[in-house]
C-alpha positions in Angstrom: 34.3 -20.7 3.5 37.3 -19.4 1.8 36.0 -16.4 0.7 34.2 -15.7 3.6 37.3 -15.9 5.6 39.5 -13.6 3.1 37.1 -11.1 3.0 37.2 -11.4 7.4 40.6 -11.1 6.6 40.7 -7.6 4.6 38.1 -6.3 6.8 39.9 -6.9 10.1 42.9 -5.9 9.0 41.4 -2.6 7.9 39.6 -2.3 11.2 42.8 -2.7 13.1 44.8 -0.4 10.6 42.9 2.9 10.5 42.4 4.1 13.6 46.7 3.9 14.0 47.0 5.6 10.3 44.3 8.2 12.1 47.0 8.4 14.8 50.3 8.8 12.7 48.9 11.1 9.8 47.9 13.4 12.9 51.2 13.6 14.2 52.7 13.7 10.5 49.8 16.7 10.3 48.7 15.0 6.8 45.4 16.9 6.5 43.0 17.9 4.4 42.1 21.7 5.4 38.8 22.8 4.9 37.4 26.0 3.1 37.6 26.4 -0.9 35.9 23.6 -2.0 36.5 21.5 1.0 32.9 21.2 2.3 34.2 19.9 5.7 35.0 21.3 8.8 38.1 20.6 10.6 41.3 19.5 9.7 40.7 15.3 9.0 43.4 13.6 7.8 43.7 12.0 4.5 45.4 8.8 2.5 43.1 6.5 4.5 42.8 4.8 1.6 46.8 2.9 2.3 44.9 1.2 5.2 42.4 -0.7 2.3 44.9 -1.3 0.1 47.2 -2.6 2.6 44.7 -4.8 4.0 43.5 -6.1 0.0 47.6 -7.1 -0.9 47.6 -8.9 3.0 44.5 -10.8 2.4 45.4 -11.3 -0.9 48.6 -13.4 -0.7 47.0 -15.4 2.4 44.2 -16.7 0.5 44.9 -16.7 -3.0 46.6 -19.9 -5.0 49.7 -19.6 -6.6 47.9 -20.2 -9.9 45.3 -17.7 -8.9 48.2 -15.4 -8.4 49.6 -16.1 -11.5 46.2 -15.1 -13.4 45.9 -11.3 -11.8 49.5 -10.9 -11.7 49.5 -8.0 -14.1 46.3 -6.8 -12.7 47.9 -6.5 -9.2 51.4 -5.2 -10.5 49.1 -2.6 -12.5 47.2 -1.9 -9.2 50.0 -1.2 -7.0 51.3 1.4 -9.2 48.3 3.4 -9.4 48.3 3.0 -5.5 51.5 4.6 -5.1 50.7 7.3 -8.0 47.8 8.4 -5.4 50.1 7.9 -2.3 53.0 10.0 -3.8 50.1 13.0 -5.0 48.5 12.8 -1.8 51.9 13.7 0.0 53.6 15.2 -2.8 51.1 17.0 -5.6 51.2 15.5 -8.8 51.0 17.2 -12.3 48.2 16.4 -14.2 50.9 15.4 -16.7 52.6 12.9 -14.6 49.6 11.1 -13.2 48.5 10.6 -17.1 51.6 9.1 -17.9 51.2 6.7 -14.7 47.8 5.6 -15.4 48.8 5.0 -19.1 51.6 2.7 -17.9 49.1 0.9 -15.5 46.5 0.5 -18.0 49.2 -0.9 -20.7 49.6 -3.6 -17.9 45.9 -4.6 -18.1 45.2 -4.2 -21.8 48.3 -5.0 -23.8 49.4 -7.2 -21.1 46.3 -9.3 -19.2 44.4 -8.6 -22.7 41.9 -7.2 -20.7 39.8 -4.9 -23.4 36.7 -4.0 -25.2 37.3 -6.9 -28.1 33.6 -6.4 -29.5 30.8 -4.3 -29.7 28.9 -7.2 -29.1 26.4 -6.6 -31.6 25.7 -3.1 -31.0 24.9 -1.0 -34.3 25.6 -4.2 -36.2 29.4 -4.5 -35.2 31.3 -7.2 -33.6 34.8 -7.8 -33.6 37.2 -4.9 -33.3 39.8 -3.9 -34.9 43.1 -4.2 -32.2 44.5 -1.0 -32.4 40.7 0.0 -32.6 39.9 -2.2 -29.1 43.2 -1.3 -27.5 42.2 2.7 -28.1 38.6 2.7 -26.8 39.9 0.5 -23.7 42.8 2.7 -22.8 39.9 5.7 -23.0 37.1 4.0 -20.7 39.6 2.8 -18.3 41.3 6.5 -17.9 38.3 7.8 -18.2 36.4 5.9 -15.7 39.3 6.1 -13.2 39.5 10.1 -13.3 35.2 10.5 -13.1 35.3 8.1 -10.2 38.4 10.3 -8.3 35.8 13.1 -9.1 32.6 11.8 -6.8 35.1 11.5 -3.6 34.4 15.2 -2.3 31.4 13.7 0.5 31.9 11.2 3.6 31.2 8.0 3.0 30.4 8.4 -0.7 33.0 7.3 -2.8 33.1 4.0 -0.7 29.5 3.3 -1.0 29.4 3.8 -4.1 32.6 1.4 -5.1 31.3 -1.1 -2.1 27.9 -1.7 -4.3 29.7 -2.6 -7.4 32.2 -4.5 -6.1 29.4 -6.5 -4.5 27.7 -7.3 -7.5 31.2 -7.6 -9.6 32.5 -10.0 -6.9 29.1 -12.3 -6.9 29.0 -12.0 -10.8 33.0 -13.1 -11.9 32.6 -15.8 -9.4 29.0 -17.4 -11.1 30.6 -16.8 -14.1 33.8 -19.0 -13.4 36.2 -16.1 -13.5 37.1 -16.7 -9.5 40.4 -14.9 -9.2 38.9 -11.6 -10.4 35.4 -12.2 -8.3 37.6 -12.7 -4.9 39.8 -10.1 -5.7 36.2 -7.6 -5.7 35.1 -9.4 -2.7 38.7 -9.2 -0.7 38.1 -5.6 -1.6 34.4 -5.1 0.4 36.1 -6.0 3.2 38.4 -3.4 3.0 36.0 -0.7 2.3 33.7 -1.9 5.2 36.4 -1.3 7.8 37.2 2.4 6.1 33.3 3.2 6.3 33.4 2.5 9.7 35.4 5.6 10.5 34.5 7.7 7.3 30.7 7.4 7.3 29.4 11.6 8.5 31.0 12.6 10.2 34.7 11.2 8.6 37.2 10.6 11.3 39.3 10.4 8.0 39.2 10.5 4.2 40.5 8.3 1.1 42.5 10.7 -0.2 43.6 10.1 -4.0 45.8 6.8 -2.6 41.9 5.3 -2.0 39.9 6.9 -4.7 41.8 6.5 -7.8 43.0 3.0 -6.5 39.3 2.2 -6.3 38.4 3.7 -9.3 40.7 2.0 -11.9 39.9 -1.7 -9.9 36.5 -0.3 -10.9 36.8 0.7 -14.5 39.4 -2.1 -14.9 36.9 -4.6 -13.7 33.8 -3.5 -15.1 35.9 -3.6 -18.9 36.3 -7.2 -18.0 32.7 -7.8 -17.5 31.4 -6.1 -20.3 33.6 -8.2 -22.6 33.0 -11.4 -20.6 29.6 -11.2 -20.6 29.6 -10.3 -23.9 31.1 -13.0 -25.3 30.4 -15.9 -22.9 27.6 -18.5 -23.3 24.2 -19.0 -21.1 25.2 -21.7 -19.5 28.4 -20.2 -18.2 26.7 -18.1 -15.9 24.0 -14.9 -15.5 24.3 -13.2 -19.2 23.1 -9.8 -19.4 22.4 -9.8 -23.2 23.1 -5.7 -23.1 26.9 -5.4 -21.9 27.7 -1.6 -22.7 24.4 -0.3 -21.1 25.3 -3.3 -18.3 28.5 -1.3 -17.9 27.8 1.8 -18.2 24.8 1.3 -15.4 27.4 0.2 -13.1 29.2 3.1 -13.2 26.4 5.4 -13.9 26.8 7.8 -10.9 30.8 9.1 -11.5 29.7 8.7 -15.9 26.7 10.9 -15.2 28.2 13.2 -12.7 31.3 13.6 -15.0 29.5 14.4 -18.5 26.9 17.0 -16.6 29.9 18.5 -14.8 31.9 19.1 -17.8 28.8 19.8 -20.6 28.0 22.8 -18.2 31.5 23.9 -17.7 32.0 23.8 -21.4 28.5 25.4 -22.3 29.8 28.5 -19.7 33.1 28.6 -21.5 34.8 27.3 -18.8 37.2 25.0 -19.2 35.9 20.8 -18.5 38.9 20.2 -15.6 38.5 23.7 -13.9 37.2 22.9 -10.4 33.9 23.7 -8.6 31.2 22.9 -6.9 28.7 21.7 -9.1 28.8 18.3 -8.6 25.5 15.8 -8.1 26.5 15.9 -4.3 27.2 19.6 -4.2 23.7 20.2 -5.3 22.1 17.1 -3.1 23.6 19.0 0.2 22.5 22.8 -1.2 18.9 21.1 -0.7 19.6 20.6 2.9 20.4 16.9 3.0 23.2 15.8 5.5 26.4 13.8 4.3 24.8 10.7 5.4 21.6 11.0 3.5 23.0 12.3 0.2 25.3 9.1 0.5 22.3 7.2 0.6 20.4 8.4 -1.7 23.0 8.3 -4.5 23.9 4.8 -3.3 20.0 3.6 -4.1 19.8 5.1 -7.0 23.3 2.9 -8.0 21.1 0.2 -6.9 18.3 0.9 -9.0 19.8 1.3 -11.7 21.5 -2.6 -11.5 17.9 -3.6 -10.2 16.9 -2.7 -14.1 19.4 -4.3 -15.5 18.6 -7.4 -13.9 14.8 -7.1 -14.8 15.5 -6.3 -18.1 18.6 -8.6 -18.8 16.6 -10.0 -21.9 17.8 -7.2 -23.6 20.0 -6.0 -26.1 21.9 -2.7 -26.0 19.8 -1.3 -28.8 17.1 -0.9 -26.5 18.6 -1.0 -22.7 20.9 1.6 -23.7 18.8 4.2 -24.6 16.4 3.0 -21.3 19.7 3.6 -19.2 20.7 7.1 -20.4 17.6 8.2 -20.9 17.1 7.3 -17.2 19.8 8.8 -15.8 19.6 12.2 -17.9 15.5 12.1 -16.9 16.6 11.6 -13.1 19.6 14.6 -12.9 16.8 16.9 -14.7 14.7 16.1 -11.9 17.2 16.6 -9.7 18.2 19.8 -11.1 14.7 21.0 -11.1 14.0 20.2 -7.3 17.5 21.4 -6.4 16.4 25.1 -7.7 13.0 24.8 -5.4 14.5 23.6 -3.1 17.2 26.6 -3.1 14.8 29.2 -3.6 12.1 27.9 -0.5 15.4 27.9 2.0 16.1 31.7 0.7 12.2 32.5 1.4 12.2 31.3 4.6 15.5 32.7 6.1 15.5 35.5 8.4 17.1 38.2 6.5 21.3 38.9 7.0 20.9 42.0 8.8 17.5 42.5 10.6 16.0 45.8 12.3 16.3 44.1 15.2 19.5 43.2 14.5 22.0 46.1 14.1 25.5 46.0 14.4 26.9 47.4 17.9 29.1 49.6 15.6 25.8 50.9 14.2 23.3 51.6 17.9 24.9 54.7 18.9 25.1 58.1 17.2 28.5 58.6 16.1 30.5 61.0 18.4 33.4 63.9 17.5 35.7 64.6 19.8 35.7 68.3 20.9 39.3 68.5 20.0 39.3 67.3 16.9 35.7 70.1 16.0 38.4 72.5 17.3 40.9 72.5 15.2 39.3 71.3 12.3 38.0 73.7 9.2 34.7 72.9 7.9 34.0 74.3 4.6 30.3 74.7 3.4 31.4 73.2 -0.2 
């Protein structure tokens, strides 16, 4: 009952909040303009994502116990300041610079000081325990990493929250089966923030995340999945669900920003381009060029999330010498695919459109025979050369 009433709790509280933030960022004319690669129209405003933090910290310290505070403390302290890094570049813009150093000092907070990390490889290759400096380096990567590629996928309505709404789902139900409560309601408080923002961003977006939402979501994400990967890794049957393959576990819980990130910056780098320059070739970009609505390509990216944690549950036998493969191999099989249908589908739409200037459709400039006034034929000198 508990958690059912503090996720009520973030979700009302959200559902009262953002249609006022809609209000006052109109006023303040905080908007995100359209054209470049903006793909919508309008001016909508932005930083909805202060109304589902707000509404996470408010449920938080109503429902949480003091010792349960006491656990996530860091976690929290670590989550606030990447809030505010994506509040102060959403009014103010940041340097890529000085949002690095932020997210370093926030993911210090989690690994050095919660010890939240990649201890082990759990097996995988033959190796177990790491190193420190060796565990403290590849967490600080994944987290950074996972935090920027999931900032990336927030360019369509509704899509970034889907997306983070499904695997906080399944992060909530699993931390709480597992025994690790705090961390499990903390996911869960979060669902009911992101339900009440998808009420008014679902297609078409009364207003948008902004980098206060989507980089707030993203390192809960990356933070939290790091968690599960080393506590399922290391914990015993009986302690809840194991999934015997933790990194390809991980990694299929993040596979849409992972995927969309290495395809996005293997073809920038195979053009010469450089990986951060912007664009719009993202798995979404090429999902609309097909004709899809915002709606639908949220959909369909948000079952194939699902699918991809319906496999690891059926194969949660596993290790990660053979899910992992089965999970890349997957995704890598499924953007080819994509790719492929993409082009098709491109090319058919091109077939089939009327042409941009018809017969039938000339330009008013261009149905009448141009006319020279008789003063200017008198006094002009026509030469035969």
């Amino acid at each position: 009952m508990d958690i059912f009433l503090a996720i009520a709790t973030s979700f009302l509280i959200g559902f009262l909040i953002t249609p006022i933030l809609v209000r006052v960022l109109k006023k303040m004319q905080i908007m995100d303009a359209p054209g470049g690669r903006k793909i919508h129209d309008g001016f909508i405003p932005s930083m909805g994502g202060v109304a589902i933090i707000v509404a996470t910290f408010i449920s938080i310290f109503s429902w949480f116990q003091y010792q349960q505070l006491l656990e996530i403390r860091y976690f929290l302290a670590a989550f606030a300041l990447i809030f505010f890094i994506g509040l102060r570049d959403d009014m103010v813009d940041l340097t890529a610079v000085q949002k690095l150093i932020g997210q370093l000092v926030a993911t210090y907070m989690v690994v050095i000081m919660s010890d939240i990390r990649i201890s082990s490889l759990y097996g995988f290759m033959g190796v177990y325990e790491l190193p420190l400096l060796i565990s403290y380096a590849i967490t600080f990567f994944t987290i950074i990493a996972l935090t920027n590629s999931f900032n990336l996928i927030d360019g369509l309505d509704g899509l970034a929250g889907t997306i983070s709404l499904i695997t906080f789902l399944f992060l909530g139900w699993w931390f709480i089966n597992a025994g690790v409560e705090s961390y499990g309601l903390f996911a869960l408080i979060l669902v009911g923030g992101i339900v009440s923002f998808l009420m008014f961003n679902w297609h078409p977006a009364k207003i948008f995340m902004g980098d206060t939402g989507s980089l707030s979501l993203g390192f809960a994400l990356s933070t939290l999945t790091v968690l599960f990967i080393d506590t399922n890794g290391t914990m015993s049957e009986f302690q809840g669900w194991k999934f015997y393959a933790p990194i390809a576990s991980g990694v299929a819980l993040l596979i849409i920003p992972v995927y969309d990130t290495a395809r996005i910056f293997t073809k920038r780098a195979l053009k010469g381009k450089s990986p951060m320059a912007p664009d719009k070739g993202h798995v979404h970009h090429f999902l609309l060029r097909m004709g899809m609505r915002h709606d639908q390509v949220t959909l369909t990216l948000g079952l194939i999330k699902i699918a991809f944690i319906v496999l690891i549950f059926a194969a949660h036998n596993l290790n990660d010498h053979f899910l992992l493969p089965i999970v890349i191999l997957s995704a890598l099989a499924m953007g080819f695919r994509l790719d492929a249908l993409t082009l098709k589908r491109v090319k058919e739409i091109c077939r089939t459109s009327p042409p941009v200037l018809s017969i039938n459709q000339k330009p008013k400039y261009l149905s009448k025979k141009p006319v020279i006034q008789s003063k200017i034929l008198r006094n002009a000198k026509i030469s035969n050369n």
